[in-house]
BALUMKE-339139 format. One record per residue: residue in one letter; x, y, z of N, C-alpha, C in turn. Coordinates in steps of 0.001 Angstrom, whole numbers, plus 500000, padded with zeros to 6 digits. Each point is the difference from the previous one (the first is absolute). Example, Ala and Ser with C-alpha at 12.3 -4.5 7.8 and 13.67 -1.06 7.14 Angstrom:
2
A513190494310507800499110501190500000500900501200500000;S499650501050499280500820501190500060499230501090500730;
***
This chain:
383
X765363406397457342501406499976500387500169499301501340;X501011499300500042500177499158501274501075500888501194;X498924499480501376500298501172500681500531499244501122;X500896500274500574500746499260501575498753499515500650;X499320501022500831498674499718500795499363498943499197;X499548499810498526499223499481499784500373498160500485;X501030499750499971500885498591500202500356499706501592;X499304500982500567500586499773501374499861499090500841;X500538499355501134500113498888500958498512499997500076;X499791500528500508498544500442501105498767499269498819;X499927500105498757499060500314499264500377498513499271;X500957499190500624500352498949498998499853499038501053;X499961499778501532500152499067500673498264499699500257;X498566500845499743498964499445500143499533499061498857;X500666500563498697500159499265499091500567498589499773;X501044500338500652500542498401500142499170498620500773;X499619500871501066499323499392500764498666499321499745;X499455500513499252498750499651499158500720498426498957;X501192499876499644500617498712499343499604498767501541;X500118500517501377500057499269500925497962499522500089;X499242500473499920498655499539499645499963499360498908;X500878500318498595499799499491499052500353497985500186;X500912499877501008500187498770500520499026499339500132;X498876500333500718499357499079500566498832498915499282;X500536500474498345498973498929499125500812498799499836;X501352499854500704500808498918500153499211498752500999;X499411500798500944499455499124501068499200498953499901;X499211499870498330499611499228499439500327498834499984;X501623499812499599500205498752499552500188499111501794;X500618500360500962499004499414501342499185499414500100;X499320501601499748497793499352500339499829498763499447;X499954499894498599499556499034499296500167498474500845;X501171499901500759500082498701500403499259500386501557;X499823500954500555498666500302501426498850499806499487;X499547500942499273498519499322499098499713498616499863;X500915499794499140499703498155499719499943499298500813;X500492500169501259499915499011501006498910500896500849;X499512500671500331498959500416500726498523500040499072;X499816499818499004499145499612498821499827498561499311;X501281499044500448499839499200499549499777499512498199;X501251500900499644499764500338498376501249498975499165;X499640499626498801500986499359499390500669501219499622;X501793500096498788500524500839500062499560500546498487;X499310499749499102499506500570499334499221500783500180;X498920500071501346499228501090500139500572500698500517;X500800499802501344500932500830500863500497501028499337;X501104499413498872500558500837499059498834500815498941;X498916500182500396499525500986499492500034501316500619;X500548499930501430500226501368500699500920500622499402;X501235499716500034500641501204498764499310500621498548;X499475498653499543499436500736498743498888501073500402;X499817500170500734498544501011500159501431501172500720;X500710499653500626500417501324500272500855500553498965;X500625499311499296500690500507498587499829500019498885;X498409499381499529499444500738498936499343501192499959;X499868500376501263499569501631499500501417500989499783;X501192499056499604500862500983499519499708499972498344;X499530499119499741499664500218497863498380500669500213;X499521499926500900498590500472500180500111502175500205;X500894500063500600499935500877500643500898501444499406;X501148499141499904501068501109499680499963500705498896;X499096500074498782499671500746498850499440500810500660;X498547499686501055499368501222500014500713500948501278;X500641499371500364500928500978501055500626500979499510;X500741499559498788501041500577499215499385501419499832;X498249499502499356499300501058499314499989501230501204;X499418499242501495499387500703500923501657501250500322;X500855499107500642501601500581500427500020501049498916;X499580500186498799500301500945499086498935501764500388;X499233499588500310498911500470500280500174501399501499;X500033498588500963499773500670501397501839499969500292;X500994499156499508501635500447500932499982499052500304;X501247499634499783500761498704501251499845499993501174;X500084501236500747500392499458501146498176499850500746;X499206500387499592498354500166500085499356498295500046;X501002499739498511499892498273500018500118498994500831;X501800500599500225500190498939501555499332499852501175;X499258501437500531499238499852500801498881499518499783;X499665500028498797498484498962499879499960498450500417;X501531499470499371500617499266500388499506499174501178;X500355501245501305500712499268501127498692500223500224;X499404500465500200498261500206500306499377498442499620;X500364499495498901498996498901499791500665498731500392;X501633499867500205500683499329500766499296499755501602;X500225501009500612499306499859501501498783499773499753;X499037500440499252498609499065499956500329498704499849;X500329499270499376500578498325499607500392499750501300;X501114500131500488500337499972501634498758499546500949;X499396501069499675498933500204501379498598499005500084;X499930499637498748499104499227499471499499498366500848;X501598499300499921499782498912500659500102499745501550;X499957501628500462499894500153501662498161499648500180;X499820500062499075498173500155499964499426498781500100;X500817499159499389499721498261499422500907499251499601;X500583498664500273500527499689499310499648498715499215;X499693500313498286499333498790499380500809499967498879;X499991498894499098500168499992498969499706501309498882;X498914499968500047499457501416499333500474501266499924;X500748500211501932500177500928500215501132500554499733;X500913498708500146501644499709499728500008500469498468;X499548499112499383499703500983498115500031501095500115;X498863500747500477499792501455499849501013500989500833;X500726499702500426501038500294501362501443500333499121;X500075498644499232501495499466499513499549501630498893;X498913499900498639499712500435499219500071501729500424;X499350500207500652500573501189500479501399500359500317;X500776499812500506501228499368500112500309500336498511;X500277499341498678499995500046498911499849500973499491;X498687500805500230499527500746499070500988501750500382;X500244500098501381500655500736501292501662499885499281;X500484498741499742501319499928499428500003499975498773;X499378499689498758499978500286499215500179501845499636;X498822501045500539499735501380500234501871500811500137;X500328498923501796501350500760500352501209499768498796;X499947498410499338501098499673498882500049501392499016;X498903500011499662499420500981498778500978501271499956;X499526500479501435500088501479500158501427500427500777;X500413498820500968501178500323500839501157500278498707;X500043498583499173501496500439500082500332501211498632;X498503500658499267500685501275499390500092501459501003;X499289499745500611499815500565501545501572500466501002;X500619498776499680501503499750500224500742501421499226;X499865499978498340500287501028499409499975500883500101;X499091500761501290499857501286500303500759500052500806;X500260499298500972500953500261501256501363499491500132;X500527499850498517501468499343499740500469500515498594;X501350500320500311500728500201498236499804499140499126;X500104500577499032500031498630498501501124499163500129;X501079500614500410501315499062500082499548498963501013;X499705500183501119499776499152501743498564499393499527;X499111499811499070499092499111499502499972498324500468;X500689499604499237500347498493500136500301499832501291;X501323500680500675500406499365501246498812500445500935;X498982500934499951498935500495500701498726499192500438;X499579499475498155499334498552499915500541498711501172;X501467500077499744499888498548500311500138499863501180;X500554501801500912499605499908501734498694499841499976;X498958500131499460498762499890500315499473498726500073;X500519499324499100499816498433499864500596499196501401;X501393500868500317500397499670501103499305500134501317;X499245501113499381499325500411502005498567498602500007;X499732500043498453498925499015499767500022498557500553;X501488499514499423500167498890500502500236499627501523;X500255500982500330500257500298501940498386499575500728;X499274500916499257498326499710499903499709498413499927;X500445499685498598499773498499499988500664498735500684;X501067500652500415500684498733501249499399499968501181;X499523501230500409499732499718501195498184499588500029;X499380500087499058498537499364499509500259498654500840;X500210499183499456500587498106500471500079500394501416;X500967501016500526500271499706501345498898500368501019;X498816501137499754499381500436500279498985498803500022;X499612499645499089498866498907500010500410498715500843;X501433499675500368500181498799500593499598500169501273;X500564500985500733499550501183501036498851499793500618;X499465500682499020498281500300500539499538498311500108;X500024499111498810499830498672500274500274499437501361;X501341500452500033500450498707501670500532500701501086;X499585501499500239499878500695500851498893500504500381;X498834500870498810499280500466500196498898499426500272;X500030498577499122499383498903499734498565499845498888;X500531500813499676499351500168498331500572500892498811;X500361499618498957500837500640498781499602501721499517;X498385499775500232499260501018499285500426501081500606;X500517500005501779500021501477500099501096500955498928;X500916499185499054501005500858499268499201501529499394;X498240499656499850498661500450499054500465501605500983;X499629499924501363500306501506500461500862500736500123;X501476499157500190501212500724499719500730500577498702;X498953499147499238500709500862498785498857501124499685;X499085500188500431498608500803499933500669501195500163;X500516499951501759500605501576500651501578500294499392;X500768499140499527501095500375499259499783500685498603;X498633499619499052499789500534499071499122501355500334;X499634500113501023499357501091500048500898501505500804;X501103499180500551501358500885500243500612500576498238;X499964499080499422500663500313498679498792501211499631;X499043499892500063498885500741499416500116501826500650;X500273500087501217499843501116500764501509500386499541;X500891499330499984501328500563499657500247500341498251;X499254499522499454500013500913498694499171500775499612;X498962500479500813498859500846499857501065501758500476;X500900499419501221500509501396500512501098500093498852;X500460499642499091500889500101499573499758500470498404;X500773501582500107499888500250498554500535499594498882;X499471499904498777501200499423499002499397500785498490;X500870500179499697499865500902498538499792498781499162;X499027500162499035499814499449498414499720500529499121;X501204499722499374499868500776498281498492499523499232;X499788500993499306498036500626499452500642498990498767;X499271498916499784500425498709498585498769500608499201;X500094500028499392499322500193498555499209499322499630;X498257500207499887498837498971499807500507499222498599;X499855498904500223499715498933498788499267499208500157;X500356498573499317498288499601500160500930498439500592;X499373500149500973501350498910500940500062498900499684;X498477499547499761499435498465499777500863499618498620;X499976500931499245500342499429498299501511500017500124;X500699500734500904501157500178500148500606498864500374;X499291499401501143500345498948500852500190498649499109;X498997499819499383499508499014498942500968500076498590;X500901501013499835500994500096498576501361499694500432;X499535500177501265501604499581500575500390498445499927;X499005499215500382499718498541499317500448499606498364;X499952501293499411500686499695498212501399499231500338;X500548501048501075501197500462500070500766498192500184;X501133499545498989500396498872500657500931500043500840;X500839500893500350500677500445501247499524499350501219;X498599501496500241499051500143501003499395498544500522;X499538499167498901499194498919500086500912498832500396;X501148500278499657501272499184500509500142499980501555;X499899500978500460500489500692501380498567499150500725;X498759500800499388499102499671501264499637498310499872;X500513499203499085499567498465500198501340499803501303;X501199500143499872501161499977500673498997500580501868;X499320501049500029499732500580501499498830498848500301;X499641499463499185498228498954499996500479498969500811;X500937499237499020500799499264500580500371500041501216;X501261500945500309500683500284501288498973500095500738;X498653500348500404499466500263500708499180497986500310;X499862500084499027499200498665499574501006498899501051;X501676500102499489500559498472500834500259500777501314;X500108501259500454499804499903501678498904499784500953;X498879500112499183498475499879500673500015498362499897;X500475499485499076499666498218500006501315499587500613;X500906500547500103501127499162501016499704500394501581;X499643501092500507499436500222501293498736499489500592;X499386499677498449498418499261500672500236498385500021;X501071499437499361500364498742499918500915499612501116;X500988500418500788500962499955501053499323499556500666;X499318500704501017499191499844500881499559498297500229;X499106499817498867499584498715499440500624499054499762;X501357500214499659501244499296499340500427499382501243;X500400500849500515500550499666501463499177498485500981;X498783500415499483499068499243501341499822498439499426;X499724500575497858499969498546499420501219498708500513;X500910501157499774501108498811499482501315500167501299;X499808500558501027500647500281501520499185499700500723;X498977500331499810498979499758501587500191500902501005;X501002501425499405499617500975500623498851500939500309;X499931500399501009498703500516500408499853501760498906;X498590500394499665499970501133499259500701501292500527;X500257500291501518500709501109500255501800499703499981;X500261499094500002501426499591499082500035500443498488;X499188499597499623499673500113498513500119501462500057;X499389500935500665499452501603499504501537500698500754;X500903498904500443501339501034501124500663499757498703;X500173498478499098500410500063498775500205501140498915;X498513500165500080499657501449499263500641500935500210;X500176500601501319500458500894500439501560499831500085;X500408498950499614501342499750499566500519500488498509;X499100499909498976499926500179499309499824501781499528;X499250500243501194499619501833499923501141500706500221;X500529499326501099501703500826500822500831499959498610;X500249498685499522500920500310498706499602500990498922;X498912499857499816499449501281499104500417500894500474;X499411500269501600500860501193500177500981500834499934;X500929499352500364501280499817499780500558499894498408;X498791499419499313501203500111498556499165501524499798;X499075500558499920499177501406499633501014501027500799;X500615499651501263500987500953500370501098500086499411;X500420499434499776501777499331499474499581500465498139;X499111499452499167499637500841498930499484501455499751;X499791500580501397499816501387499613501429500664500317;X500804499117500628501670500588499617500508500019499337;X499978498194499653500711500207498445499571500469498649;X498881499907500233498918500522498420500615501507499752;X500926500052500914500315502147499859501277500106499612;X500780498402499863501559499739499664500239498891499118;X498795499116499458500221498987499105499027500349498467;X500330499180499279499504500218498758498046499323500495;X499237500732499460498792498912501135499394498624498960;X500084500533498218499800498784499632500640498761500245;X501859499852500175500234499108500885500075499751501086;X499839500813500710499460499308501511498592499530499838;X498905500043499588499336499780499221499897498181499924;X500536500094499010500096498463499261500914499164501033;X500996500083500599500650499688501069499446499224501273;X498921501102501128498937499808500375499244498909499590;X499160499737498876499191499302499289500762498925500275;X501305499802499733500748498605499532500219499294501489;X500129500807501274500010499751501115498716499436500735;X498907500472499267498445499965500806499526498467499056;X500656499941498974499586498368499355500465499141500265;X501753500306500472500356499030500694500148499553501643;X499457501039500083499451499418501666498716499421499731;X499088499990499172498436500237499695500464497791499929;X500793499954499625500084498324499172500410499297500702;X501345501025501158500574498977501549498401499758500907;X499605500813499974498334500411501177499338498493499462;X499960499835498379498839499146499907500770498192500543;X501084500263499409500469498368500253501281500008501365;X499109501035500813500890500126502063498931498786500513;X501575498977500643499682498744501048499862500310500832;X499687501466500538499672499984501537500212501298499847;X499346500727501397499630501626500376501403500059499628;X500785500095500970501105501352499639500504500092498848;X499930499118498671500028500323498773498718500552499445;X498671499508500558499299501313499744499593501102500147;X500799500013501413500329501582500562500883501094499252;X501087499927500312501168500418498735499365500034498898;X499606499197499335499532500130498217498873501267500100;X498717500325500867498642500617499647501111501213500672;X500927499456500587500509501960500731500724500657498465;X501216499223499283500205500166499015499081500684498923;X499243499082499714498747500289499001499299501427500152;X500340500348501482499291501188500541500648501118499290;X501601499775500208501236501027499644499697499974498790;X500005499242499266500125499601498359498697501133499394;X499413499802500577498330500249498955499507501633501020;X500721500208500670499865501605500834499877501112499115;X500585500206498941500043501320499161498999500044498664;X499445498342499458499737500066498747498714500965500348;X499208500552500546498601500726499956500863501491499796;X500784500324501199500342501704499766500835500021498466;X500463499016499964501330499894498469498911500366498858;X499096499187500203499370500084498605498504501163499502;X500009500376501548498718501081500259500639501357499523;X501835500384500923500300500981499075500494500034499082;X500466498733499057500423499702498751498656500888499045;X498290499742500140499291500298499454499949501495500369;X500094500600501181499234501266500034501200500562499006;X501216499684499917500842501313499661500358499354498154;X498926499140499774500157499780498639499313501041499237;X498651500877500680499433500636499212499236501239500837;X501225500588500663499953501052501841498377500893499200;X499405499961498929498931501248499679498530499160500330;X500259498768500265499098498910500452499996499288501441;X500356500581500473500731499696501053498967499329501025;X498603500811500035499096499644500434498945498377499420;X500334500393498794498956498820499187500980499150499804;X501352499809500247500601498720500031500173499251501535;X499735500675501200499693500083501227499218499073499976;X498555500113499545498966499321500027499965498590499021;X500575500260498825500315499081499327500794498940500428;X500865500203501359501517498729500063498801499741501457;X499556500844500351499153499967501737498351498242499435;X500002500522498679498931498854499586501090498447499880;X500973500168500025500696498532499918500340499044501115;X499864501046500822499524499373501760498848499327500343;X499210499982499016498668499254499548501078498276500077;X501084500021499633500906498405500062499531499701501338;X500167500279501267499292499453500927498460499390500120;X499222500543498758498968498980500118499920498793499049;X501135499905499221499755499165498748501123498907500326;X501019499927500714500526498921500491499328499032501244;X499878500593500959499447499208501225498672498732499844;X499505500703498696498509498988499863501110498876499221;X500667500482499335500606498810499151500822499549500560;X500936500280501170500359499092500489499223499137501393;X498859500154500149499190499545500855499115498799499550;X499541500200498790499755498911499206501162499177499634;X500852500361499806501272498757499454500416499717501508;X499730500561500784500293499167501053499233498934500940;X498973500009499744498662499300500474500005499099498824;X500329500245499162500192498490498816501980499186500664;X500343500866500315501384499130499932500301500407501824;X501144500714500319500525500538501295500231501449499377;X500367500479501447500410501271499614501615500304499590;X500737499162500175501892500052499619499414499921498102;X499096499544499709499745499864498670499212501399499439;X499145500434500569499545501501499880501018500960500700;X501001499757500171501076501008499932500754500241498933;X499887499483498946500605499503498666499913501373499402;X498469500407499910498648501433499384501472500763500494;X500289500675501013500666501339500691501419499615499054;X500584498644500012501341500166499545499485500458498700;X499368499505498858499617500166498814500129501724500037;X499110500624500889500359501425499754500739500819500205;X501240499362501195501000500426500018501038500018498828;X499751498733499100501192499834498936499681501119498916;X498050500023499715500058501025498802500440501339500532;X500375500574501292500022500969500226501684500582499447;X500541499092500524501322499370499214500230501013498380;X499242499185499601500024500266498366499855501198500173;X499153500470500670499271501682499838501290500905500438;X500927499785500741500712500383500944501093500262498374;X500666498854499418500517499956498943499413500697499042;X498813499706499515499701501228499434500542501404499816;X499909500840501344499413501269500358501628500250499887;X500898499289500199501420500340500081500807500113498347;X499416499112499324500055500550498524499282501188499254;X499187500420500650498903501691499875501284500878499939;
***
């Protein structure tokens, strides 16, 4: 039975806060252009740093699903942030190629764990009604996380005078998140053993389900290759310098922000499949001014747009799934949390099509997945 205490302020703001660590696998799409130029890498290899940090979301999130079933959500998240600050701390030791892999990958494996477990985790410390708009403050506190990533790294670059220190500040911020949900109690309902793995794996029958998580693969897929391409974009074809490129980014983060705030208002007063499809139609057509802008301040405006436009499709379609089948709640968690694996399966491909052509031409990949998302969006509104 749902109890006042159990939903309370206190017990929902360490929670939230844990969405603000969940940010920092954004910081990626940055690095990639610091790496490459301190490595001396073409952008096909470069762009293998996302893929190592976002394939351990198809690597990972089944057996999480299994583990979160096991030991508790909130047990999870802290495993989480535990292997997060190891990744952190790592390249204070060295900084190599090698190390940067194993650094980023941790990183990955740390956000993959928190995706898993935070947001049914969310469910304990929020009504069924306040769900969605709950999600998508979280996305909001996330994206707050991810704007200020870009600004942080420009920072340390041309103040501190090296990028890497971002490695310790997010170390002691995740390890603040860690001590603040350890003191904090939270009730979880006793779920009922099943057999998680087979569970996880039937949900894949499902063409709904399988609808939804190509739609999160995606979404995840064209923001990791439009943030790892900017940067680059900028320097190819402006001759702007890379910390222009990463304030870009962070141009791009503020509008997110801002649309994740402004959608957790209206998502509580509009119909959400059309706001929904709406959104989408806004984030493609800024997505098409961005590619053929004669100059910055049309490509300023357009990636801020694009930001607003494409802000809600992850929370829209994450609680579209949990509350399609609330007795799964957990194994569809893990199931939409494996489609964030899209961050490793775009960036190589647009890194190769861009080392064969430019990168305004490997920006093409992100629109492509913005349009099917489109369809998906249409879809889910005829359901």
């Amino acid at each position: 039975m749902e109890t006042k205490s159990q939903y309370s302020v206190i017990k929902l703001l360490p929670v939230l806060f844990s969405f603000f660590v969940m940010g920092f696998v954004d910081v990626v799409g940055i690095s990639v252009s610091y790496v490459k130029k301190d490595f001396t890498l073409n952008d096909t290899t470069a762009n293998l740093l996302p893929m190592l940090v976002f394939l351990w979301f198809a690597v990972c999130s089944l057996p999480v699903g299994i583990m979160m079933r096991r030991i508790g959500r909130k047990k999870t998240v802290l495993i989480s942030a535990i292997i997060t600050a190891a990744g952190m701390l790592i390249p204070l030791l060295n900084y190599s190629f090698p190390i940067i892999l194993t650094a980023f990958a941790l990183l990955g494996i740390g956000n993959t764990i928190l995706q898993v477990s935070l947001n049914p985790l969310v469910t304990n410390v929020s009504r069924a009604d306040k769900l969605t708009s709950m999600l998508t403050l979280g996305q909001f506190i996330k994206a707050i996380s991810s704007a200020l990533g870009p600004v942080l790294v420009g920072f340390a670059a041309a103040s501190l005078g090296n990028w890497q220190y971002i490695f310790p500040i997010y170390a002691v911020v995740t390890a603040l998140s860690f001590v603040w949900l350890v003191f904090t109690p939270i009730h979880e309902e006793k779920i009922a053993e099943t057999n998680n793995k087979r569970s996880i794996l039937n949900l894949f029958k499902d063409k709904y389900l399988l609808i939804l998580f190509t739609a999160i693969l995606l979404s995840v897929g064209f923001e990791v290759g439009l943030m790892t391409a900017v940067p680059k974009y900028f320097q190819e074809s402006y001759a702007l310098s890379l910390e222009t490129g990463g304030y870009a980014c962070t141009l791009y983060f503020i509008a997110r922000t801002i649309g994740t705030f402004g959608g957790a208002v209206l998502l509580s007063r509009l119909p959400v499949k059309r706001f929904f499809i709406v959104s989408l139609v806004i984030g493609i057509g800024s997505f098409l001014a961005f590619l053929i802008a004669s100059n910055t301040t049309m490509l300023y405006i357009s990636l801020f747009t694009i930001g607003l436009g494409c802000a809600n499709i992850f929370p829209v379609i994450f609680s579209t799934a949990l509350q399609y089948k609330k007795e799964y709640t957990d194994e569809i968690s893990a199931m939409m949390i494996m489609g964030v694996s899209g961050g490793a399966l775009i960036p190589p491909l647009m890194g190769i099509l861009a080392d064969a052509s430019t990168q305004q031409i490997s920006l093409i990949i992100p629109l492509c997945a913005l349009i099917y998302i489109l369809f998906v969006a249409i879809y889910i509104i005829k359901k």
